[in-house]
N, C-alpha and C positions, 0 to 999 in steps of 0.2 A: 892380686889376691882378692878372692870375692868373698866376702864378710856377712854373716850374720850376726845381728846386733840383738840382745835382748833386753829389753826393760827401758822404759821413754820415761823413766824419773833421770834425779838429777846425775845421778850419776853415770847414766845414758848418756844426757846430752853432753857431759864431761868429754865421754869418750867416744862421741859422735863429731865432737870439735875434732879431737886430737887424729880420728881416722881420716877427716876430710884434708887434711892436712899432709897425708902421705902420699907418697908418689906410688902408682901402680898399687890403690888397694881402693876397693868399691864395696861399699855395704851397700847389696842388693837386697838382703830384707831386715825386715824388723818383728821380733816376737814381742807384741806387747800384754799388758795385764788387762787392761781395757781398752774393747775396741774404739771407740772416737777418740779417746788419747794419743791411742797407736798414729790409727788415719792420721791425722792434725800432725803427730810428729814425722809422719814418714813424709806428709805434703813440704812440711815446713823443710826437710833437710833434703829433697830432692830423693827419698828411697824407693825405689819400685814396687817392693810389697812388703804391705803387714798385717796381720795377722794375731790374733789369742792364741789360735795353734802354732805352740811352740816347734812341734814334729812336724809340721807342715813347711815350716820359715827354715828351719836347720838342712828339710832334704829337696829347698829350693835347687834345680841345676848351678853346678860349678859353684857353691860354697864350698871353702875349705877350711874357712876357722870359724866360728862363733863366740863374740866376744858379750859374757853374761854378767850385767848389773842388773839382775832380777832382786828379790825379796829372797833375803838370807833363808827363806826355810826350803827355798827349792833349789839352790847353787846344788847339794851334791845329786839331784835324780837328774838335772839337767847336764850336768857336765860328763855324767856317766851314762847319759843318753848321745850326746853328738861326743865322745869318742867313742863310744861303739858305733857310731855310723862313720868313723873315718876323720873327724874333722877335730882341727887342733884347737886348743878355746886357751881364751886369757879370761881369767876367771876373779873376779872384784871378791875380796873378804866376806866373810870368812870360807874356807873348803866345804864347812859343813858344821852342822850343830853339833857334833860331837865325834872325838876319836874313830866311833867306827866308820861314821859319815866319810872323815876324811881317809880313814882307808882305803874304803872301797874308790874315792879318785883316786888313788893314787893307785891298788893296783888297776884299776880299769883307763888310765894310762899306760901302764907295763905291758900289758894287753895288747890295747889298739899299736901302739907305732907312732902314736901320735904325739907332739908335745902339749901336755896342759900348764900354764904359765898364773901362778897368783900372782894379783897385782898388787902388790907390796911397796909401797912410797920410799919407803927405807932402805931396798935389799942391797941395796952398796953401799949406804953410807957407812966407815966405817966400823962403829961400835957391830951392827949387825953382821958384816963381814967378818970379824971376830968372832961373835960366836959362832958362825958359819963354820970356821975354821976348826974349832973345840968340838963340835959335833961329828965334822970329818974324821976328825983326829981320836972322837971316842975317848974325849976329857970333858964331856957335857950331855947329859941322855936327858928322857923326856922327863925321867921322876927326879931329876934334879930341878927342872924346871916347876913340875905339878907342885911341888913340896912347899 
């Protein structure tokens, strides 16, 4: 799978580790914030291209996922921009700044076909898998939680 990567802070290079490490997956580019950080990071981990243009790096040939550790105030335009181009994204915290932020990924996954995956440290341990459960189950909704 060919992979676009966003953002050469730390939580980039987290999961610039963890990509390199899989079998059958290449991040071919890098969207960064600033270009000589990008450069510098894309040299340092072997990436082919990078780039400030985020839309540029996303509709590189043969990416299919984009996986975004950008600055929390751009997670939901970015993540509702490469699935509407097709591509599946694993998306670092939070969705979005607010409720409707995080609607619009979610329906704009229902949309594309695509899977968008948050990367959630917890989501099996099981206190979380419990409330997982209660939520399914419709014995836990949002304004139980807001309240």
């Amino acid at each position: 799978m060919k992979v676009c990567l966003v953002g050469e802070g730390a939580q980039g290079v987290t999961h610039m580790e963890a990509l390199q490490k899989m079998e059958d997956v290449e991040v071919v580019s890098l969207a960064g914030g600033i270009e000589a950080d990008a450069e510098a990071f894309a040299r340092k981990h072997g990436i082919p291209h990078a780039s400030t243009d985020y839309e540029e790096c996303i509709d590189r040939p043969g990416v299919e996922a984009v996986v975004i550790t950008s600055p929390n105030q751009v997670h939901c335009e970015q993540t509702v921009t490469a699935l509407e181009r097709g591509r599946h994204v694993l998306l670092e915290l939070p969705m979005g700044l607010s409720l409707a932020e995080s609607q619009r990924v979610v329906e704009a996954e229902e949309r594309s076909g695509r899977v968008a995956m948050m990367c959630h440290t917890q989501r099996f341990s099981p206190a979380f898998r419990r409330l997982h459960e209660m939520v399914e189950a419709g014995d836990l909704h949002l304004h139980h939680i807001v309240q």
